[in-house]
C-alpha positions in Angstrom: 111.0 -107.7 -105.2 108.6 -105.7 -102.8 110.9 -102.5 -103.4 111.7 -103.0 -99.4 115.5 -101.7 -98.7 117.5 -104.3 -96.4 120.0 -102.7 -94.3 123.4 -104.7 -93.9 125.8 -104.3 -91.2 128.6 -101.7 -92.5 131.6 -103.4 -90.3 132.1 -106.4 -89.6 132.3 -107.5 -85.1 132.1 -104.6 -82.4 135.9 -102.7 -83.1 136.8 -102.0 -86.3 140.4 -102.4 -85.0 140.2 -106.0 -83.6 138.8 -109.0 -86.7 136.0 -110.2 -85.7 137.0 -113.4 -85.2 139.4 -112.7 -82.4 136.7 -111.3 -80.4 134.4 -112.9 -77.8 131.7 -114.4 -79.6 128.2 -114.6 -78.1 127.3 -118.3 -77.9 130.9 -118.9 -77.0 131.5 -117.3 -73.5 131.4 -118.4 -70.0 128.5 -118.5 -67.5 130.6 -115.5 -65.8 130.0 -113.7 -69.4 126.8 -114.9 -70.1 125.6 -113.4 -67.0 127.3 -110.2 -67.8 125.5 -110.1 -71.3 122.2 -110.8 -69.8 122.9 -108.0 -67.6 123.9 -105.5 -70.0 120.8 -106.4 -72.3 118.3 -106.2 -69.5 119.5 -102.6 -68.2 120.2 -101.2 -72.2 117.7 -102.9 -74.3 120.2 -104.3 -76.5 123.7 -106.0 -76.5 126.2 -102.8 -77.6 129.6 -102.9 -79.1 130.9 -101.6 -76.0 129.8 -104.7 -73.7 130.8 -106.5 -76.2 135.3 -105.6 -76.5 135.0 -104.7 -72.9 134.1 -108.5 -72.1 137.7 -109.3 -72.3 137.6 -108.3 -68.7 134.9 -109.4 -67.0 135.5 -107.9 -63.6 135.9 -104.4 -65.0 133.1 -104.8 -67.0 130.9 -106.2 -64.0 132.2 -102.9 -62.0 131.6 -100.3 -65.2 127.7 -101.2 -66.1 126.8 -101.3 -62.0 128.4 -98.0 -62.5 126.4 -96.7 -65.5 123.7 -98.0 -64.6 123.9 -96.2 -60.8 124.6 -93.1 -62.7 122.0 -93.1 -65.0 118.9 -95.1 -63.4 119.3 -95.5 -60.0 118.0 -92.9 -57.5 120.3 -89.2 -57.5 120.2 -85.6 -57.6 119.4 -85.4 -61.5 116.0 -86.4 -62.9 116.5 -89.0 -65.5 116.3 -86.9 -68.6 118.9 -84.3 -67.7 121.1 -87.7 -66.9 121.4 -88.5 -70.5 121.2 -84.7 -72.2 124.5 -84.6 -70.0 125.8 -87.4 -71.2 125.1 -86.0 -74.7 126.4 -82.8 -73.8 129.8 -84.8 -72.7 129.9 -87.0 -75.7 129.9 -83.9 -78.2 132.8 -81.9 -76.9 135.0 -85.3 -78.5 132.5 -85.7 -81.5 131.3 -89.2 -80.7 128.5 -89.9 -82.8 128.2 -93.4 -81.5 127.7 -92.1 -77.7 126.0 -89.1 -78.7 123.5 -90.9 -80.8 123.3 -93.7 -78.2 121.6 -91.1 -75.3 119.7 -89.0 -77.8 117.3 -92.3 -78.1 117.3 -93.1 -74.3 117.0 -89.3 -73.9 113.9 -89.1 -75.8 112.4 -93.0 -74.3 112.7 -91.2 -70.6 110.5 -88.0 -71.9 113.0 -85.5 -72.9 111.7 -82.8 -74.9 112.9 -82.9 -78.2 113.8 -79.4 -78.5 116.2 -79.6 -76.9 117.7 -81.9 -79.2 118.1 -78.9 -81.8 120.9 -77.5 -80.0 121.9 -76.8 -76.3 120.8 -72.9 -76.8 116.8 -74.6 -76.8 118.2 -76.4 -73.6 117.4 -74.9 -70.2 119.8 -72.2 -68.6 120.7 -74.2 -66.3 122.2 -76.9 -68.5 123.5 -74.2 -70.9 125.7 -72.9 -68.0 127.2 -76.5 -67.6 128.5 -76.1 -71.0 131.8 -74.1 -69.4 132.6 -76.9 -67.4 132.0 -79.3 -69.8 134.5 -77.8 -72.1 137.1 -77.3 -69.7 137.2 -80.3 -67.9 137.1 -82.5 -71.0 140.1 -80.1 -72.5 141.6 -78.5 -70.2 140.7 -79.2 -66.7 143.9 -77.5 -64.5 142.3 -74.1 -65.5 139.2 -75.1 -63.1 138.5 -72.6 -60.5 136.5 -72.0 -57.4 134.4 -69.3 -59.5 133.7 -71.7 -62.2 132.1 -73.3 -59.0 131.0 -70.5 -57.5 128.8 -69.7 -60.8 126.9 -72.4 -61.4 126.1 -72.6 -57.7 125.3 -69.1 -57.5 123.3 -68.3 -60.0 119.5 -67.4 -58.8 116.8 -69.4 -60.4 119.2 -71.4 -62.4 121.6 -72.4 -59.8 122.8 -75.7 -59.1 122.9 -77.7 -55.9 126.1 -79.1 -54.8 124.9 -82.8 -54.9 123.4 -81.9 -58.4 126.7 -80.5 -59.6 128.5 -83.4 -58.4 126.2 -85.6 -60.1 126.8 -83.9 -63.2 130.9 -83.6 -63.1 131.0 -87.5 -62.0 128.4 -88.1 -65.9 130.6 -85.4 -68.0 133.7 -87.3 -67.0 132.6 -90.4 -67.3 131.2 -89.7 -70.7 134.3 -87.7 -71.7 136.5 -91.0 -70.7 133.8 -93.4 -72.9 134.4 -91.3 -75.8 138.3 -92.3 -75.4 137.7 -96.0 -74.7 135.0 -95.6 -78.0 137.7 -94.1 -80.0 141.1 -96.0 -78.8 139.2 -99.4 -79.5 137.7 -98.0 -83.2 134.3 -98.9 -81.6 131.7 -99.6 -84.9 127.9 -98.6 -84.7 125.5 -101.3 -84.1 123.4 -101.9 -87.2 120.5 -100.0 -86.4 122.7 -96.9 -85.6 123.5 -94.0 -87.9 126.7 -94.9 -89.5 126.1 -99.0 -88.9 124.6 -99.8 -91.8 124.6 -99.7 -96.0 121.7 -100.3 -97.8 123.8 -101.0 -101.0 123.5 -104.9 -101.6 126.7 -106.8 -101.5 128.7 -106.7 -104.2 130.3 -109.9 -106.6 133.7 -109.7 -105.3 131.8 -108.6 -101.5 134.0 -105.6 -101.9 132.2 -102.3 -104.1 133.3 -99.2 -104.2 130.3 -97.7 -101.9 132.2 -99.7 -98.7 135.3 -97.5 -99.7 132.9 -94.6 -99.5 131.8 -95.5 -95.7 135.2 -95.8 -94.4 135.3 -100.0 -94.8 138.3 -101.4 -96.4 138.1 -105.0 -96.3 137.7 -107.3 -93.4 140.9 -106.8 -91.5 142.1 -103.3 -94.1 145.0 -105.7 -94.9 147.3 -102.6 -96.7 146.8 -105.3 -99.4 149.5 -106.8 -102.3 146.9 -107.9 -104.9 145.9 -111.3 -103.6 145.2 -109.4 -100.5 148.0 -111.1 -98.1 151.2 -110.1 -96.5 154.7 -111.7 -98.4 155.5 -114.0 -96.1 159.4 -112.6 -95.3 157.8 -109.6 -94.9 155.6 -110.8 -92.0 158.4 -113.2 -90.3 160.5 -109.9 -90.1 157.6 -108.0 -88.6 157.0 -110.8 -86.3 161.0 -111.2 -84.9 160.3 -106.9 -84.7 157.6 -107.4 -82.2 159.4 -110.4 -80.2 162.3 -108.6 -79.5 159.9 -105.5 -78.6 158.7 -107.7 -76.0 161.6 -108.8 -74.7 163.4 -106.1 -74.8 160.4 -104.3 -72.3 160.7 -107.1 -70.0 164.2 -106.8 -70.0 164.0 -103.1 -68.9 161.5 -104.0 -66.4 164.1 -106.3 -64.9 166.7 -103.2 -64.7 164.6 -101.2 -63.5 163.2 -103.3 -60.9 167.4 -104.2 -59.8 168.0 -100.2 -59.9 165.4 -99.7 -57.5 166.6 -102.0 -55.2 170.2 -101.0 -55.1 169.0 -96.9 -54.7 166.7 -94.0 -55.2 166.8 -91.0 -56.5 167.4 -88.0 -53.8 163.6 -85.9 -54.3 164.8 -83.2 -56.0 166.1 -85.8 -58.5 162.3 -87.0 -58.7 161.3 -83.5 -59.0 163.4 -82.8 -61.8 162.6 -85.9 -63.4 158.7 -84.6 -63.2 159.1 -81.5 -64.9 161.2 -83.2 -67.4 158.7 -86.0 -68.3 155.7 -83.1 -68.2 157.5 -80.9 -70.7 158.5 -83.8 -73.2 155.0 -85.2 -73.1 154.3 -81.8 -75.2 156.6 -82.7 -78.1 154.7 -86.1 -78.3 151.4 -85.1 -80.5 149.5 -87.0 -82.9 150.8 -88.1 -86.4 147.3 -87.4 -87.9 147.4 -84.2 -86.6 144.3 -82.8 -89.2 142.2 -80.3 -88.1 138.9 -82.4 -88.2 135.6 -79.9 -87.9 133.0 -81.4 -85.7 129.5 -82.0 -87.8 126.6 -79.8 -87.4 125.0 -83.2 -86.0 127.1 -83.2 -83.0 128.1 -79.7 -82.3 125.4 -78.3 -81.9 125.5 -80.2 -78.5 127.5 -77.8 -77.2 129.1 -73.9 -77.1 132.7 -72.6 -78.7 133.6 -75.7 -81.3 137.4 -74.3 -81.6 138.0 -74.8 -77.9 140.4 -77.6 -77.7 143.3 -79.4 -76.0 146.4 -77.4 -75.3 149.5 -78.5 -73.6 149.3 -78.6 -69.7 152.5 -76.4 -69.4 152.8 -75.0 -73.1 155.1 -71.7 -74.4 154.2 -68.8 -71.5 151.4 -70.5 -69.2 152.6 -71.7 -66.1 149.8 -73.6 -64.3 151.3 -75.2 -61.3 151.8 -78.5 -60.6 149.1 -80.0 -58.8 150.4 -82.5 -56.1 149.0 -85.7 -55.5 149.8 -85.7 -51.8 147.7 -82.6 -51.2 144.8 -83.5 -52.4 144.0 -87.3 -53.5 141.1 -89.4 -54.7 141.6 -91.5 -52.2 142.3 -89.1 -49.1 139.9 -85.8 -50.4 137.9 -87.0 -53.4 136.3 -90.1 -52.3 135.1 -88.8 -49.0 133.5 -85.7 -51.4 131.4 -87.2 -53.5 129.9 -90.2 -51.4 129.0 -87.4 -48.9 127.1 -85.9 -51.8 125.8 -88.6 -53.9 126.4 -91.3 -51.5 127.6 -94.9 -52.9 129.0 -93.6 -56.4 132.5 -92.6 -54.4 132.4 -96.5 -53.5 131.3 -97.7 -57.5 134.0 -95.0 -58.7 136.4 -96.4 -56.1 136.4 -99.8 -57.4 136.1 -99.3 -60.7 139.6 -97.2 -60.4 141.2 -100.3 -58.2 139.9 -102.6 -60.6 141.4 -101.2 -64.0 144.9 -100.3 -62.3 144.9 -103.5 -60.1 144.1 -106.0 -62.9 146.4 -108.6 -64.7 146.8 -112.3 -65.9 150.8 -111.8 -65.5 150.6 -111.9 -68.8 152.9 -110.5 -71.4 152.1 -111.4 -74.9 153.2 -114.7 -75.1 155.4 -115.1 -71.6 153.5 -116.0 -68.2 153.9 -115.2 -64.6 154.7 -111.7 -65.5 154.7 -108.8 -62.6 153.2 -106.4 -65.0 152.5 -103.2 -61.6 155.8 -101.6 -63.1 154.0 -101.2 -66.2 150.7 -100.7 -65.8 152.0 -97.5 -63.2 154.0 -96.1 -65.8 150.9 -95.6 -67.9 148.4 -94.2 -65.2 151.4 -91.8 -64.1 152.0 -90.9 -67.4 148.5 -89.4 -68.0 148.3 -87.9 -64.8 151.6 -86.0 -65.7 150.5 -84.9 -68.9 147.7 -83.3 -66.8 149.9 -82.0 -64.5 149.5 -84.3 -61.7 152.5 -85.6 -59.3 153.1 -88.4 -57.0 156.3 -87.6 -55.1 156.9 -91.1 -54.6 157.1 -92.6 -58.4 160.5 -92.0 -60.2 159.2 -90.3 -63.7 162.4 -90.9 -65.2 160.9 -95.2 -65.6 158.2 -93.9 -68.4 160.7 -92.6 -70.6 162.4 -96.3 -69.9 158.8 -98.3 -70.6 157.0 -96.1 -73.3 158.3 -96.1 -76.4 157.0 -92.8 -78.8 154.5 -94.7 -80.8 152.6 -95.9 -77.8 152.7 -92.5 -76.1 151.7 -91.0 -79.4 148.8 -93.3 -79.1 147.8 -92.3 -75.0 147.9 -88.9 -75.5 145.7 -89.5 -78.7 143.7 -91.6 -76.9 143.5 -89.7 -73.8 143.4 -85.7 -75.2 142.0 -85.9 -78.6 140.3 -89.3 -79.0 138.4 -88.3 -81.8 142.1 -88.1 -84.1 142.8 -92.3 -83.1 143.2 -94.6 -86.3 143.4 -97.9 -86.8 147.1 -97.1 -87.9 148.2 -95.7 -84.4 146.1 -98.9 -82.4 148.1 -101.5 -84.8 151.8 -99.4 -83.7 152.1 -100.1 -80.6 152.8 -103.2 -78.8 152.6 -105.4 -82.1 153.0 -109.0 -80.1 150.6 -107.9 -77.7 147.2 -109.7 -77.6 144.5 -107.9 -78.3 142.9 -108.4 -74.8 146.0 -106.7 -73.3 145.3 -103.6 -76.0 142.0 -103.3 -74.6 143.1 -103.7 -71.3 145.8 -100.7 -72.1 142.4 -98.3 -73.0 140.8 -99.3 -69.6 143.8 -98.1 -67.8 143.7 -95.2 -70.2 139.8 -94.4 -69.3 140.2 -94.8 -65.5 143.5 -92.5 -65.5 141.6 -89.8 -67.2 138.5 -89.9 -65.3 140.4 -89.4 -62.1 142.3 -86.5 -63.5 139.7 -84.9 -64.6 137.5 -85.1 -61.5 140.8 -84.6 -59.1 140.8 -81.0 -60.8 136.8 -80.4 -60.6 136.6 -81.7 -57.0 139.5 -80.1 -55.7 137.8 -76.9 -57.3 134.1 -77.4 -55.7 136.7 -78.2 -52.2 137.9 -74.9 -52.5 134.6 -73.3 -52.8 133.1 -75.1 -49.6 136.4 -74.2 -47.6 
């Protein structure tokens, strides 16, 4: 009656992948949780989307905001503003809005000039010359060399320090790994984000033609007959599908396991089983595979928009392999960075031990579940589709434990996050919880984030030695 336009939330619950009501409602949660929300909203202002899907592991969500929170507030070699242009900076080369938009408001609450805001060419130099390794590591990160290193620490009045460049390669990863866990888990916008909101009012039917318009389909985008449910033979078959997914996993699981107890494969066996695994994971690309242009809104974040992902070992590059026992988070990388920015090598450390250690022994609807067999396969799988090899893991078990669906949605998730859909998320895994899906894109953050910094570190290593 006043003429006043009332926003109304756009989705409905913090993923647009996961209904709302099989999330972790506030209200509803444990005094572990509650604490963890209280947390959260003291150190962000606000209760995000985020928080709110990654609650359905408490212990990695207690290790990732004492992270973030280091990272971005705590004392360290970046002033505060530079902290979260970085983080925008990171958050651009996958065209994530939602992060992007996220730091542009804590950049700005922390004094950052908005200038620089209109594109990283009003930036300083010295921020511009991060955009390099920005794009490499969140693309390409084997092609890292001692000279990208050598540049940015060498370059007069604009030159970095080598716990300032740390600082910054430990905030582009990190935010380059968000961006995947924002995308795999179809993260919404709050309501008082761009994109969160609709200021259409409601329609009748509570379904108008302007929600079709702003990418919302319905409350769970049921690919609906008219009434808007599934035939029920239809669903029974789907559901006997996914059982016999599950047990047919745990029954490889169990081979496996026997297989590796009766012998192993000679090393040159594992070798060839490495290269074999590396070269299929380039046949496995994303069904959506559209060319999708980044908005002026976000690339202007950041230098050369059609740099991309390319296959580690694709059609007449030969990078080589980069072995695990040479140089190691835990034996080289570690060591590095809490040298240089002391107690994030500890944060990062647990966080890592945390995502790859968890489980429930849990699977789906069976209990006391080993689930290490699995939960390696994954992490080893991403580290081999950047290129990285552990002599003592038998690659030929991923082809055994992945079907092509789920690694269509890892690599997705992991290379070009920006390309996930709701269709990919519901492919894989169809018995599984949605807690264990979640758990699946922690494992998938965590993976990344070491590979990524494995190839920076080893890189800055290089130019100290």
């Amino acid at each position: 009656e006043l003429g006043i336009r009332i926003p109304r939330p756009l989705g409905h619950g913090p993923s647009r992948f996961i209904p709302e009501k099989e999330t972790i409602q506030v209200g509803n949660e444990d005094a572990m949780m509650h604490t963890l929300f209280a947390e959260s909203f003291a150190t962000l202002g606000r209760l995000d989307n985020v928080t709110l899907v990654m609650v359905f592991h408490p212990q990695y969500l207690e290790s990732f905001l004492k992270t973030q929170h280091y990272l971005l507030q705590m004392d360290g070699p970046l002033p505060l503003h530079y902290r979260h242009y970085i983080g925008i900076m990171a958050a651009a080369r996958h065209q994530c809005s939602y992060l992007v938009n996220l730091h542009v408001n804590d950049f700005l609450h922390v004094g950052g000039d908005p200038k620089w805001l209109n594109g990283l060419e009003n930036a300083p130099q010295k921020l511009q010359n991060l955009g390099e390794l920005n794009k490499m590591l969140a693309h390409r990160p084997w092609l890292i060399t001692k000279e990208h290193i050598e540049q940015l620490l060498k370059t007069e009045e604009n030159s970095w320090s080598l716990a300032e460049l740390i600082h910054a390669v430990v905030l582009l990863t990190h935010y380059h790994s968000l961006a995947s866990f924002t995308f795999g888990c179809g993260i919404s916008p709050e309501i008082d984000c761009e994109g969160g909101h609709t200021f259409r009012p409601p329609s009748v039917s509570n379904y108008c033609i302007c929600d079709i318009t702003n990418g919302y389909h319905g409350v769970d985008e049921m690919h609906a007959s008219p009434t808007g449910s599934i035939p029920v033979s239809i669903s029974l078959i789907k559901s006997t599908e996914s059982v016999c997914e599950v047990e047919a996993l745990m029954e490889k699981m169990k081979q496996l396991q026997e297989c590796r107890d009766e012998e192993e494969a000679s090393q040159e066996e594992m070798a060839t089983r490495f290269e074999r695994e590396k070269r299929e994971s380039m046949f496995v690309c994303s069904s959506e595979d559209e060319e999708s242009a980044p908005t002026r809104d976000v690339s202007r974040h950041f230098e050369d928009t059609s740099y991309g992902y390319k296959d580690f070992s694709r059609h007449g590059m030969h990078v080589p392999t980069f072995r695990a026992q040479d140089y190691s988070w835990e034996d080289h990388g570690y060591s590095l960075v809490n040298r240089l920015y002391p107690d994030v090598g500890q944060l990062l450390d647990e966080k890592f031990h945390i995502a790859y250690n968890l489980t429930y022994n849990t699977m789906a609807m069976h209990k006391d579940v080993d689930t290490s067999m699995l939960r390696r396969a994954i992490w080893n799988y991403i580290h081999c589709m950047f290129g990285i090899r552990y002599d003592d893991y038998d690659y030929g078990e991923i082809n055994q434990l992945l079907d092509r669906s789920f690694k269509v949605y890892i690599k997705t998730v992991v290379c070009t996050p920006e390309k996930t859909t709701k269709r990919m998320y519901d492919s894989f895994w169809r018995q599984f919880e949605h807690s264990e899906k979640v758990h699946v894109n922690l494992l998938l953050v965590e993976a990344r984030m070491q590979a990524e910094l494995l190839y920076a570190l080893r890189a800055i290593t290089r130019y100290m030695t």
